[in-house]
N, CA, C and O atoms as a CHARMM CRD file, in Angstrom:
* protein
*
  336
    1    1 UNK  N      0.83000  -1.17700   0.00000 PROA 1      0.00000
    2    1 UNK  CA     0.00000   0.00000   0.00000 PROA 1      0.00000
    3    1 UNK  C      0.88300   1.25300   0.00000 PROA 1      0.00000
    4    1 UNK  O      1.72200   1.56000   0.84700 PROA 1      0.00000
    5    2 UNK  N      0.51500   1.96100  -1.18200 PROA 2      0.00000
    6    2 UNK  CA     1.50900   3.26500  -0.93300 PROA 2      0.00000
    7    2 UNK  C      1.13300   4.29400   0.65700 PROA 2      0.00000
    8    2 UNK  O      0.21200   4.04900   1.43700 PROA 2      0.00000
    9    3 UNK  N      1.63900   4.86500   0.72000 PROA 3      0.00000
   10    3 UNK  CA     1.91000   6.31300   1.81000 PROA 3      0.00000
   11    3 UNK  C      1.24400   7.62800   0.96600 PROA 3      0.00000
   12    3 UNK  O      2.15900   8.14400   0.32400 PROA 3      0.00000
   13    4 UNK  N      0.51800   8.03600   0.84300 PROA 4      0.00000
   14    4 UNK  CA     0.24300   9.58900   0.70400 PROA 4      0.00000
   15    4 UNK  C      0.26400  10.47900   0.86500 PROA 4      0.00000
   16    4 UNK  O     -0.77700  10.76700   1.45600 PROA 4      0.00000
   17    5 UNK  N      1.17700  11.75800   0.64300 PROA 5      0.00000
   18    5 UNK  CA     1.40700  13.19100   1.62200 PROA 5      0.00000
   19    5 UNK  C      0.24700  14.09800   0.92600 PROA 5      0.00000
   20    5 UNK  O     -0.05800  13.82900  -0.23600 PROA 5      0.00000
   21    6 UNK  N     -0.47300  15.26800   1.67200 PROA 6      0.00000
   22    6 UNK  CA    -1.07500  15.73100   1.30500 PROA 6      0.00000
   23    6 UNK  C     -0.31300  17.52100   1.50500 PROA 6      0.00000
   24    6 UNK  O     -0.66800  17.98400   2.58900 PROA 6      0.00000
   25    7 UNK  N      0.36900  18.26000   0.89900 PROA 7      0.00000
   26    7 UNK  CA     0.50900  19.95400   1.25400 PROA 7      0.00000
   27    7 UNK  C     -0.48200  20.99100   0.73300 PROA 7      0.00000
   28    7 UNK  O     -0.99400  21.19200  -0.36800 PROA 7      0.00000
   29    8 UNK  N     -0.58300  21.70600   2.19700 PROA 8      0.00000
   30    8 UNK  CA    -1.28700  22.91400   2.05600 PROA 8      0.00000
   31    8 UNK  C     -0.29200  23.86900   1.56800 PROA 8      0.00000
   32    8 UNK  O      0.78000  24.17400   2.09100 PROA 8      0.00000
   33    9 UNK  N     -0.87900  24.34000   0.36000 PROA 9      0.00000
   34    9 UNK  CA     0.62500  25.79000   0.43100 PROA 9      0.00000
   35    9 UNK  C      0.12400  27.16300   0.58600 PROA 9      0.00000
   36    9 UNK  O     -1.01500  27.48200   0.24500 PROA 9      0.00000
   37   10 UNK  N      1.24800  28.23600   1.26400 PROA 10     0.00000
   38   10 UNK  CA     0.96300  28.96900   1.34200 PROA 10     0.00000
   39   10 UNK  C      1.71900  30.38000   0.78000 PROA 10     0.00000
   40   10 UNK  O      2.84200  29.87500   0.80400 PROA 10     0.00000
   41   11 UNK  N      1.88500  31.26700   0.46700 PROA 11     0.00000
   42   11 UNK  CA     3.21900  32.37300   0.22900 PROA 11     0.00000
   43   11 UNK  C      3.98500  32.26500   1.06800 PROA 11     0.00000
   44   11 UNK  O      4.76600  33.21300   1.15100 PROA 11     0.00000
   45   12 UNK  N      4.16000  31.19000   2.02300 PROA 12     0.00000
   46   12 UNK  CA     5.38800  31.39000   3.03000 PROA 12     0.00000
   47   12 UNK  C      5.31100  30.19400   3.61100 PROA 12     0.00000
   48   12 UNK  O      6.13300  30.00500   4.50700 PROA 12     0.00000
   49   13 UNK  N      4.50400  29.25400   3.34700 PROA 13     0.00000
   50   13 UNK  CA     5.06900  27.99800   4.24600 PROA 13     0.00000
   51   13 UNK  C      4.28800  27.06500   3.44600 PROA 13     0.00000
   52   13 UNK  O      3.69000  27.46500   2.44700 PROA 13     0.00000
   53   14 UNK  N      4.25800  26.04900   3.75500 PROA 14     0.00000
   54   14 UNK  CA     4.42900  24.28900   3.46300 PROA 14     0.00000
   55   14 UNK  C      3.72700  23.57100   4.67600 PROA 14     0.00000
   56   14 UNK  O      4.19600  23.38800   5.79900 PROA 14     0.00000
   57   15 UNK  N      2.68400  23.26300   4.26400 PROA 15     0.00000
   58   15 UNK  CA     1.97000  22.66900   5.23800 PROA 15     0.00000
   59   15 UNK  C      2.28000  20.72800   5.07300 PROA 15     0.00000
   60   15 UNK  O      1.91100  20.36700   3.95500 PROA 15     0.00000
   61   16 UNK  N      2.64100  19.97200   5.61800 PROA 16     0.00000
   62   16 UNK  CA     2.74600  18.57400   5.32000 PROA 16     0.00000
   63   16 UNK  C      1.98300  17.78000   5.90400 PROA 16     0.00000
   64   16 UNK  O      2.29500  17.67700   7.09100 PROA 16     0.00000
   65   17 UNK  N      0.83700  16.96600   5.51900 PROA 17     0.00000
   66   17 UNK  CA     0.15300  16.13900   6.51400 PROA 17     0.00000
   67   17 UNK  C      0.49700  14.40300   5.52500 PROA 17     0.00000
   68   17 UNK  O      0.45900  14.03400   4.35100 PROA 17     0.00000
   69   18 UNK  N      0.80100  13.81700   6.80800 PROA 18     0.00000
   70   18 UNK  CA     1.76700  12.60900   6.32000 PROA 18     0.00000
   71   18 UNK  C      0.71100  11.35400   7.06900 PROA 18     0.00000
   72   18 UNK  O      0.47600  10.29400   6.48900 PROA 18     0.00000
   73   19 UNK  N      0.06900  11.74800   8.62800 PROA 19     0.00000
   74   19 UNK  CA    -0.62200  10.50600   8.81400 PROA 19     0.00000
   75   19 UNK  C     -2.08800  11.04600   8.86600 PROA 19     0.00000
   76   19 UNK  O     -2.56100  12.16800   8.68800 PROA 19     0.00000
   77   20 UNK  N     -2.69400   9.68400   9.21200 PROA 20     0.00000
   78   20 UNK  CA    -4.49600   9.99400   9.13100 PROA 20     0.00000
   79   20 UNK  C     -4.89400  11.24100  10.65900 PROA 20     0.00000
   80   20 UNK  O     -5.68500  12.18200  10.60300 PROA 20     0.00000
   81   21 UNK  N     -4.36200  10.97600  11.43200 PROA 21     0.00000
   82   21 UNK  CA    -4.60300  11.46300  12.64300 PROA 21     0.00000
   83   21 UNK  C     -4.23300  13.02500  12.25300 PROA 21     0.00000
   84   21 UNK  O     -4.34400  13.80200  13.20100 PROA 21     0.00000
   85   22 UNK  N     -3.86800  13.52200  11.16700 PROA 22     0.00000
   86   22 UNK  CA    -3.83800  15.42500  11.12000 PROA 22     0.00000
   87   22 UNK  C     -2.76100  15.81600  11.84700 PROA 22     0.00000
   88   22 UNK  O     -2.96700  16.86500  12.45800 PROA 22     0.00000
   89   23 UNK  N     -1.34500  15.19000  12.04400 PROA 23     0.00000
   90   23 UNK  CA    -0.28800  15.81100  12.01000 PROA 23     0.00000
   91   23 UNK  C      0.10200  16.58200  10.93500 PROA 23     0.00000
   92   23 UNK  O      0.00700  16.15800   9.78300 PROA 23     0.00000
   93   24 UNK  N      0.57700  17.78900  11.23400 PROA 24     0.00000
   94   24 UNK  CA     1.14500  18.46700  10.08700 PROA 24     0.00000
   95   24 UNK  C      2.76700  18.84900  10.45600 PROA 24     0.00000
   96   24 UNK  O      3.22000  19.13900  11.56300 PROA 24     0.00000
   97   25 UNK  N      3.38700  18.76400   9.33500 PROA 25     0.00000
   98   25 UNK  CA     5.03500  19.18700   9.45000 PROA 25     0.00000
   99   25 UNK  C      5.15200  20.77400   8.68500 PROA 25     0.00000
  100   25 UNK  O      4.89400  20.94000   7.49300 PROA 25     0.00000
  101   26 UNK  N      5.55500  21.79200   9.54400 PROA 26     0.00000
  102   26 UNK  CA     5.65100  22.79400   8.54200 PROA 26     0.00000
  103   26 UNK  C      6.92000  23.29400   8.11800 PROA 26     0.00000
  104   26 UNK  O      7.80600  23.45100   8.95900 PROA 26     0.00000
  105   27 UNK  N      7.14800  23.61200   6.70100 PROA 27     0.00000
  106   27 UNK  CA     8.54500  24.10100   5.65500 PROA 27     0.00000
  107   27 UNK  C      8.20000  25.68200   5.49000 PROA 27     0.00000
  108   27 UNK  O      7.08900  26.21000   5.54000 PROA 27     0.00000
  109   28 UNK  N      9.49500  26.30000   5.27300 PROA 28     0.00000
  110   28 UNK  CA     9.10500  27.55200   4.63900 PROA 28     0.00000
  111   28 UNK  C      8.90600  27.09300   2.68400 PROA 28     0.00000
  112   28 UNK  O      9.36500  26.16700   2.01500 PROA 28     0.00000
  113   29 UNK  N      8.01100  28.27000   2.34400 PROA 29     0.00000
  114   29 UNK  CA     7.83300  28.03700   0.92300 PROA 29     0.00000
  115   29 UNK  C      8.96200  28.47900   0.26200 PROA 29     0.00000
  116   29 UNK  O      8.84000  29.68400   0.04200 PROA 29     0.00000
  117   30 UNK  N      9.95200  28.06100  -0.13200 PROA 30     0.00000
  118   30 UNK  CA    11.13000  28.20100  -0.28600 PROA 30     0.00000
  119   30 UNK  C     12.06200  27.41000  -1.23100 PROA 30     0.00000
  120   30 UNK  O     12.00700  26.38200  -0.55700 PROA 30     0.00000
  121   31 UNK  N     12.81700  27.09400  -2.18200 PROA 31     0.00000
  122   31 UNK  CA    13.73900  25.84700  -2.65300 PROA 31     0.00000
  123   31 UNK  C     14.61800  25.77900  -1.14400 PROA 31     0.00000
  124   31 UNK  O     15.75400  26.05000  -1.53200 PROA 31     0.00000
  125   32 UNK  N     14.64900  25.70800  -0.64800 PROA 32     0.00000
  126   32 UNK  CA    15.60800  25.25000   0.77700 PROA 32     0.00000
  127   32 UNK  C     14.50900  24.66900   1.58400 PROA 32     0.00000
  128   32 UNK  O     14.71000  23.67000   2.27500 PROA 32     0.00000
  129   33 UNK  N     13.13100  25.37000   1.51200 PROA 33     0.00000
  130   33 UNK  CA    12.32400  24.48400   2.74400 PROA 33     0.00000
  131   33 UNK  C     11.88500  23.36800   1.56600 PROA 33     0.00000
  132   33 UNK  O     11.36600  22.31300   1.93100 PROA 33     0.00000
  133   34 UNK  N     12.05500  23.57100   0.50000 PROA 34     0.00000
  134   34 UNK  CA    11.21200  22.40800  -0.45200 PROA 34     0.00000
  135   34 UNK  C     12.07000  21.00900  -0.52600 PROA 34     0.00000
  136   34 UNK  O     11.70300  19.87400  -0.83000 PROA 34     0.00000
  137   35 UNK  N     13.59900  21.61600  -0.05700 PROA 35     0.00000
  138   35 UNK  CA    14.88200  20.06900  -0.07700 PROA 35     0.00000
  139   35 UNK  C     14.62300  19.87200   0.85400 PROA 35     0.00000
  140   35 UNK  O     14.77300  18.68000   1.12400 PROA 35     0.00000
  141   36 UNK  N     14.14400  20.63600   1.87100 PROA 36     0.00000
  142   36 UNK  CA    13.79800  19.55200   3.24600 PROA 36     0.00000
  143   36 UNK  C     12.59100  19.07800   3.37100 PROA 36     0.00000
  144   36 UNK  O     12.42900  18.09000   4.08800 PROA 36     0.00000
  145   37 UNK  N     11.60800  19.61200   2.77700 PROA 37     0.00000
  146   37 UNK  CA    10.32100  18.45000   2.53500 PROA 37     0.00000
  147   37 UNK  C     10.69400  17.48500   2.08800 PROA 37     0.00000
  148   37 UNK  O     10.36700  16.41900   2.60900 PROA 37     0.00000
  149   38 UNK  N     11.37000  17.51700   1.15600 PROA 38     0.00000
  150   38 UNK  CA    11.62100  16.04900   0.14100 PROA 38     0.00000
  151   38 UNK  C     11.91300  15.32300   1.21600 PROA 38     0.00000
  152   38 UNK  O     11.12600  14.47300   1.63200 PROA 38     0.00000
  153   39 UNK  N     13.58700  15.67900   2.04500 PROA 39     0.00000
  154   39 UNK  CA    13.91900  14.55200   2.85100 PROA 39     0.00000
  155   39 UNK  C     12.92700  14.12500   3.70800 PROA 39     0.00000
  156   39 UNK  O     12.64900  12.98600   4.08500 PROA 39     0.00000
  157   40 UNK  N     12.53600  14.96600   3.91000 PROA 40     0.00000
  158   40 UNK  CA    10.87100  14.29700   5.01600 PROA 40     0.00000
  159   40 UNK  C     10.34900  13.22400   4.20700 PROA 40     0.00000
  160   40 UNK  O     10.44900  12.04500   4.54600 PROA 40     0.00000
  161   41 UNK  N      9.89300  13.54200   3.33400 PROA 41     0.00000
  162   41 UNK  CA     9.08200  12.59200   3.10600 PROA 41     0.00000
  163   41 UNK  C      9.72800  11.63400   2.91100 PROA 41     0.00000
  164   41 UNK  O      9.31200  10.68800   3.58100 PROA 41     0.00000
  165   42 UNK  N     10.90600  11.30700   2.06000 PROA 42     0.00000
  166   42 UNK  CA    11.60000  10.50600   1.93500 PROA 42     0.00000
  167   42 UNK  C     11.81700   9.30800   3.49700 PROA 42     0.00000
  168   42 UNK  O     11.83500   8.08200   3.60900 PROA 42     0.00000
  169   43 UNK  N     11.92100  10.20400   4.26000 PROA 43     0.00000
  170   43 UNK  CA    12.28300   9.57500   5.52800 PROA 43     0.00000
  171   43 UNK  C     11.51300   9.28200   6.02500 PROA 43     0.00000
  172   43 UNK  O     11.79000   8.66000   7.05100 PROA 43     0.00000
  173   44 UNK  N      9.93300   9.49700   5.69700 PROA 44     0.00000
  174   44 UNK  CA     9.04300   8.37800   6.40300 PROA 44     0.00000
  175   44 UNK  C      8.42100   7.94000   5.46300 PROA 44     0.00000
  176   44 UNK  O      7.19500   8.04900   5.42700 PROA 44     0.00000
  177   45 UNK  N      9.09600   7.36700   4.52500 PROA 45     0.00000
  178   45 UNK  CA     8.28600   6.34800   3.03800 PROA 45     0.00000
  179   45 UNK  C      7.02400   6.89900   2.57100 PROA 45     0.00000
  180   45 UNK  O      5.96500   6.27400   2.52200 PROA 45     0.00000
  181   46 UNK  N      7.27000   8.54400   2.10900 PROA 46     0.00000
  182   46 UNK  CA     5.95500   8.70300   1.08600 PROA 46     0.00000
  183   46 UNK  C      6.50300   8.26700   0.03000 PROA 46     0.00000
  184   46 UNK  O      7.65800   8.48000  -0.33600 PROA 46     0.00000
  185   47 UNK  N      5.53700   7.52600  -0.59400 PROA 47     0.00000
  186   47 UNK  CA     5.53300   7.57200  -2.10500 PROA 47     0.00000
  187   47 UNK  C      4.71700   8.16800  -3.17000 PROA 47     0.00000
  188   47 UNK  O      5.19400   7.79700  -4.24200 PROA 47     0.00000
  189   48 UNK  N      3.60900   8.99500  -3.36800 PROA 48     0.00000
  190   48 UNK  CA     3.11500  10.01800  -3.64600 PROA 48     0.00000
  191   48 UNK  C      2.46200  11.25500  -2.58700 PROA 48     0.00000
  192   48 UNK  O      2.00200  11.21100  -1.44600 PROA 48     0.00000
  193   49 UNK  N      2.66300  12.31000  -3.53600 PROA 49     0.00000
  194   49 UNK  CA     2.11800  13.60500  -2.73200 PROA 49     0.00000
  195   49 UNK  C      1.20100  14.36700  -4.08000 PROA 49     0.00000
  196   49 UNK  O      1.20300  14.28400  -5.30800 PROA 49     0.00000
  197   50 UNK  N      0.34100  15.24500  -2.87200 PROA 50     0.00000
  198   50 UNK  CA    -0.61900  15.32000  -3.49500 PROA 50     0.00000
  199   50 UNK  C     -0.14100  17.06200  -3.00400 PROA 50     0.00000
  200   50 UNK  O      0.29700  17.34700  -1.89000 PROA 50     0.00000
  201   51 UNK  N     -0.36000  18.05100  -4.13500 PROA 51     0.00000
  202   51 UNK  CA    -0.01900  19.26300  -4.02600 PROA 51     0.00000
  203   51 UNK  C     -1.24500  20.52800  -4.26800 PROA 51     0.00000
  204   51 UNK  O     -2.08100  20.42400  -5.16600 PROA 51     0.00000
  205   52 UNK  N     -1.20000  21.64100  -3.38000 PROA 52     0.00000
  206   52 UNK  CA    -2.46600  22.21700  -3.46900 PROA 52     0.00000
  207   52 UNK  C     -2.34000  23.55700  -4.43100 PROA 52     0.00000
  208   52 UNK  O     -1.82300  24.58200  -3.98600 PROA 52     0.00000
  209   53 UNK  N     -2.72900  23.49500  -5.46500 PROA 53     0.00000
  210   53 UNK  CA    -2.68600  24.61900  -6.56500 PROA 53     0.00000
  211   53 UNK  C     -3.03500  25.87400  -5.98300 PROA 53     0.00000
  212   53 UNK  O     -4.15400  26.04300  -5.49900 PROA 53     0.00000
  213   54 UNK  N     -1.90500  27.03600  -5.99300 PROA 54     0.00000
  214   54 UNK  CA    -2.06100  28.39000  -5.23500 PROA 54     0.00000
  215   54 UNK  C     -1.69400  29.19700  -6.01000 PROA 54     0.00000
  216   54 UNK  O     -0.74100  29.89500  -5.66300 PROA 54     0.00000
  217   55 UNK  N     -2.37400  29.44000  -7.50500 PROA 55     0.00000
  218   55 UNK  CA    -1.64200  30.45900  -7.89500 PROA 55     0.00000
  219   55 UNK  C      0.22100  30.55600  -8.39400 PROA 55     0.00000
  220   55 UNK  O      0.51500  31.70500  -8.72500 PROA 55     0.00000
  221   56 UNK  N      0.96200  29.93100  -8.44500 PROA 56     0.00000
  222   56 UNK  CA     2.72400  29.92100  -8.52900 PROA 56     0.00000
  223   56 UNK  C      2.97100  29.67900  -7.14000 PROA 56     0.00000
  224   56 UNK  O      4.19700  29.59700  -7.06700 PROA 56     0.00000
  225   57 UNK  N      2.40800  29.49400  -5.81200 PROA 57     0.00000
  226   57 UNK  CA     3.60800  29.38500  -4.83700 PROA 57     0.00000
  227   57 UNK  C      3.70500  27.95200  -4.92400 PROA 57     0.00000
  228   57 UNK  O      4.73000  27.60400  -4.33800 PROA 57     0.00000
  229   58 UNK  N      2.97000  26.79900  -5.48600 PROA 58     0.00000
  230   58 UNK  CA     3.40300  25.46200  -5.16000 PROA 58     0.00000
  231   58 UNK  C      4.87000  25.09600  -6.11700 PROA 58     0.00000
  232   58 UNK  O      5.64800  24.16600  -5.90200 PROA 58     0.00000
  233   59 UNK  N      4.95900  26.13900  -7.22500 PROA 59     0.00000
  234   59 UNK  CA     5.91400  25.79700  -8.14600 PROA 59     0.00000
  235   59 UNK  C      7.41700  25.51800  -7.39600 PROA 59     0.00000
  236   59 UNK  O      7.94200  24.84800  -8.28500 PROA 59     0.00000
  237   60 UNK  N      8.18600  25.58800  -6.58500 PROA 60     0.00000
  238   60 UNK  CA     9.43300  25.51000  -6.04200 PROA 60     0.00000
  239   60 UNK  C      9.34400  23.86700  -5.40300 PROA 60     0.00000
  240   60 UNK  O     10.15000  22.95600  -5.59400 PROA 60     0.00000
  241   61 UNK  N      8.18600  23.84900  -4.65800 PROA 61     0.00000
  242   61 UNK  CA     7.94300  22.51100  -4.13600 PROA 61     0.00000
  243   61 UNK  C      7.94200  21.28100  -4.87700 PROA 61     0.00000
  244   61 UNK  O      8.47700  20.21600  -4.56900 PROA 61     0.00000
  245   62 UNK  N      7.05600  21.66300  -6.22000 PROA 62     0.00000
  246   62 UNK  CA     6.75800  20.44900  -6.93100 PROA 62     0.00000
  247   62 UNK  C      8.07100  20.49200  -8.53100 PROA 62     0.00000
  248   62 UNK  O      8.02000  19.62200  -9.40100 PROA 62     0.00000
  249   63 UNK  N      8.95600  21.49600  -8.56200 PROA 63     0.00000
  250   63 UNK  CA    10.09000  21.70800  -8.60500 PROA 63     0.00000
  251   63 UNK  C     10.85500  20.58100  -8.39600 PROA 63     0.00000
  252   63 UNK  O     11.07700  19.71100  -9.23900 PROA 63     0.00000
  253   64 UNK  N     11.31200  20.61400  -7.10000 PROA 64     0.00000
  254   64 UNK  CA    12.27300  19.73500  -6.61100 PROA 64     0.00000
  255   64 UNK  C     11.84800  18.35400  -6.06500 PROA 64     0.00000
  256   64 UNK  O     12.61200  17.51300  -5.59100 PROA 64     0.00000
  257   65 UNK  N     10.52300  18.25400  -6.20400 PROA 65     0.00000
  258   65 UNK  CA     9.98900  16.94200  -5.73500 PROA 65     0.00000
  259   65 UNK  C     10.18000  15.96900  -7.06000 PROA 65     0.00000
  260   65 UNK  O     10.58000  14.80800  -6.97200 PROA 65     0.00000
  261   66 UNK  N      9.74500  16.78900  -8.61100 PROA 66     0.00000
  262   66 UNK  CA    10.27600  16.24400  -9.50400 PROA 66     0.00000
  263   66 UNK  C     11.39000  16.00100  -9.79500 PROA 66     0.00000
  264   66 UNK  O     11.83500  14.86400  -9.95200 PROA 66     0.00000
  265   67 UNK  N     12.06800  17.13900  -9.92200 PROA 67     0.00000
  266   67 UNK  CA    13.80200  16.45000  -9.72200 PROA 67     0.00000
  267   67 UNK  C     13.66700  15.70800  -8.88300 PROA 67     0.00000
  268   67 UNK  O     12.61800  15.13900  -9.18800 PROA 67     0.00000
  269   68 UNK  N     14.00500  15.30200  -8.01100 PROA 68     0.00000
  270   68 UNK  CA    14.40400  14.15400  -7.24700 PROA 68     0.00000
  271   68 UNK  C     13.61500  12.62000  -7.06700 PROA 68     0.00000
  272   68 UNK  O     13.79300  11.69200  -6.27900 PROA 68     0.00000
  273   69 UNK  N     12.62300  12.85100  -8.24300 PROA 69     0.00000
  274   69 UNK  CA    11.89200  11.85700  -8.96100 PROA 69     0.00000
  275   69 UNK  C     10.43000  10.84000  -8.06900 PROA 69     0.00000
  276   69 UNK  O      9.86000   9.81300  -8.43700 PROA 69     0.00000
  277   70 UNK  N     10.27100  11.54400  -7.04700 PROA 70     0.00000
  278   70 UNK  CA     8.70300  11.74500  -6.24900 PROA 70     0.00000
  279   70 UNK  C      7.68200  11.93800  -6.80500 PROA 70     0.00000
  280   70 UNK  O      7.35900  13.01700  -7.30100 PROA 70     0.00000
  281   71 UNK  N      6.83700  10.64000  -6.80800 PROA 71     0.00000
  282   71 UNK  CA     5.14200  11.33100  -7.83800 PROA 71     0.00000
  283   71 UNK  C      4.55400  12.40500  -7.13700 PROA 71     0.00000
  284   71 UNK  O      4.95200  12.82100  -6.04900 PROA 71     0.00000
  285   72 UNK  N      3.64300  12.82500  -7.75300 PROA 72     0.00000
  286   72 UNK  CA     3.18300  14.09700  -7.43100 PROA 72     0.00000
  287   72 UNK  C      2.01200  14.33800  -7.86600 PROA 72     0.00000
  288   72 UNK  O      1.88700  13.83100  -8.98100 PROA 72     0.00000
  289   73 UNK  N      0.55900  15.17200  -7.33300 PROA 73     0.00000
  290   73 UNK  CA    -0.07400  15.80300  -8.92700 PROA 73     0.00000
  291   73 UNK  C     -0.44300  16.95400  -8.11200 PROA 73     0.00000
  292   73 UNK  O     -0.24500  16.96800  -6.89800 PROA 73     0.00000
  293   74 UNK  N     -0.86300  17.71600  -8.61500 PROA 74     0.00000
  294   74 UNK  CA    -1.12300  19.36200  -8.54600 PROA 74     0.00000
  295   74 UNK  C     -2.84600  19.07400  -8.60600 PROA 74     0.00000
  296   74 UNK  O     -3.46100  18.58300  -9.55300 PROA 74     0.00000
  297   75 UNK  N     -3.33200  19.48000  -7.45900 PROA 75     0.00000
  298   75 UNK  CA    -5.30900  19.49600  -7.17500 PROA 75     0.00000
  299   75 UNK  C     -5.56800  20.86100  -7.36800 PROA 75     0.00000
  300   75 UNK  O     -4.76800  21.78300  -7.21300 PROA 75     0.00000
  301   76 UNK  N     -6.84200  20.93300  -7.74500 PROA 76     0.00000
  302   76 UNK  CA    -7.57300  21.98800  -8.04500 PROA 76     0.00000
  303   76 UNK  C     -8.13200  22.52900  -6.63800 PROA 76     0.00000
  304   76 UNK  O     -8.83100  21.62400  -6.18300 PROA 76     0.00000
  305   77 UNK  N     -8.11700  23.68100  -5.71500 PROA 77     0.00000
  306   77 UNK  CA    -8.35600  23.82600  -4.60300 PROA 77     0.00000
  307   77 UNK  C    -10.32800  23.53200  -4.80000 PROA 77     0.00000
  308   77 UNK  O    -11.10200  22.90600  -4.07600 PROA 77     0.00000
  309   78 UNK  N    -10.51400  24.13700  -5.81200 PROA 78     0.00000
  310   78 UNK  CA   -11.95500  23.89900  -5.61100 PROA 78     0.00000
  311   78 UNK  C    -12.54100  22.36200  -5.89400 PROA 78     0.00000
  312   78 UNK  O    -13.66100  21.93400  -5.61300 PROA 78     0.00000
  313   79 UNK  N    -11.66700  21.81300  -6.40100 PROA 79     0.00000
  314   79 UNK  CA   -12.23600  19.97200  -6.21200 PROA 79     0.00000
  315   79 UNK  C    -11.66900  19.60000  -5.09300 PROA 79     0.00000
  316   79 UNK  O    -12.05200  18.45500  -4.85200 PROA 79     0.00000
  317   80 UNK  N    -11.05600  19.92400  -4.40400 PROA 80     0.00000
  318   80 UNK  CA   -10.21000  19.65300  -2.93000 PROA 80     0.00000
  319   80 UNK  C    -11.12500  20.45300  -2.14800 PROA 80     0.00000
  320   80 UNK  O    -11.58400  19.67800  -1.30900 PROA 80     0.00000
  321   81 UNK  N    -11.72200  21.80500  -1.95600 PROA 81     0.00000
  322   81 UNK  CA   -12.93100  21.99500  -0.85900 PROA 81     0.00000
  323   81 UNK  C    -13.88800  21.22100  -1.25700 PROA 81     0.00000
  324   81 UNK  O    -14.37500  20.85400  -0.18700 PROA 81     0.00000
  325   82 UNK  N    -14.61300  20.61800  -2.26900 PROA 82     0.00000
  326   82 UNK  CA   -15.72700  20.42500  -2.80000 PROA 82     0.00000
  327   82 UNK  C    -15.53500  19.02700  -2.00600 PROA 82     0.00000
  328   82 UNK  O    -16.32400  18.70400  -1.11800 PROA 82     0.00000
  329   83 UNK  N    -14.39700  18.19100  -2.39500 PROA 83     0.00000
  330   83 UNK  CA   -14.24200  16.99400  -1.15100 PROA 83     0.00000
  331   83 UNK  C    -14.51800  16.55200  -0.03500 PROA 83     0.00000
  332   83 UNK  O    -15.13100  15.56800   0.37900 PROA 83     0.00000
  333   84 UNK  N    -13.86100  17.60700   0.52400 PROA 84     0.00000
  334   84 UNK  CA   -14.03200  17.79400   2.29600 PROA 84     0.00000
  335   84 UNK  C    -15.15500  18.51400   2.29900 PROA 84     0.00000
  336   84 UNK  O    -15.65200  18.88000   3.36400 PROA 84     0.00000
């Protein structure tokens, strides 16, 4: 069974929710907070993440998540409220 990360993004931070229980890990929105998301996730076996479309701030995140070869997809915030 894969692992799923879910990020909230924001103009300044990186929201990470990794288990069911609503822990969140927070990054600055940043290429420096985005190499340390990766290792996060890396380090507790995500194998896809799921990224929240904001306008350009998710671009640095899903950036370097591709380089470093992490699935990914980019959600529409309004099919992501319409969800929940």
């Amino acid at each position: 069974m894969k692992k799923v990360a879910g990020v909230d993004v924001s103009k300044d931070w990186l929201d990470c929710a990794v288990d069911a229980d609503g822990k969140c890990v927070r990054f600055a929105n940043s290429t420096k907070g985005a190499l340390k998301c990766e290792k996060f996730f890396r380090k507790v076996g995500i194998d896809f993440v799921v990224v929240e479309a904001t306008g350009g701030y998710e671009r640095p995140l899903c950036k370097v998540l591709w380089a470093q070869g992490l699935a990914l997809t980019i959600a529409n915030p309004r099919q992501v409220r319409a969800f929940a």
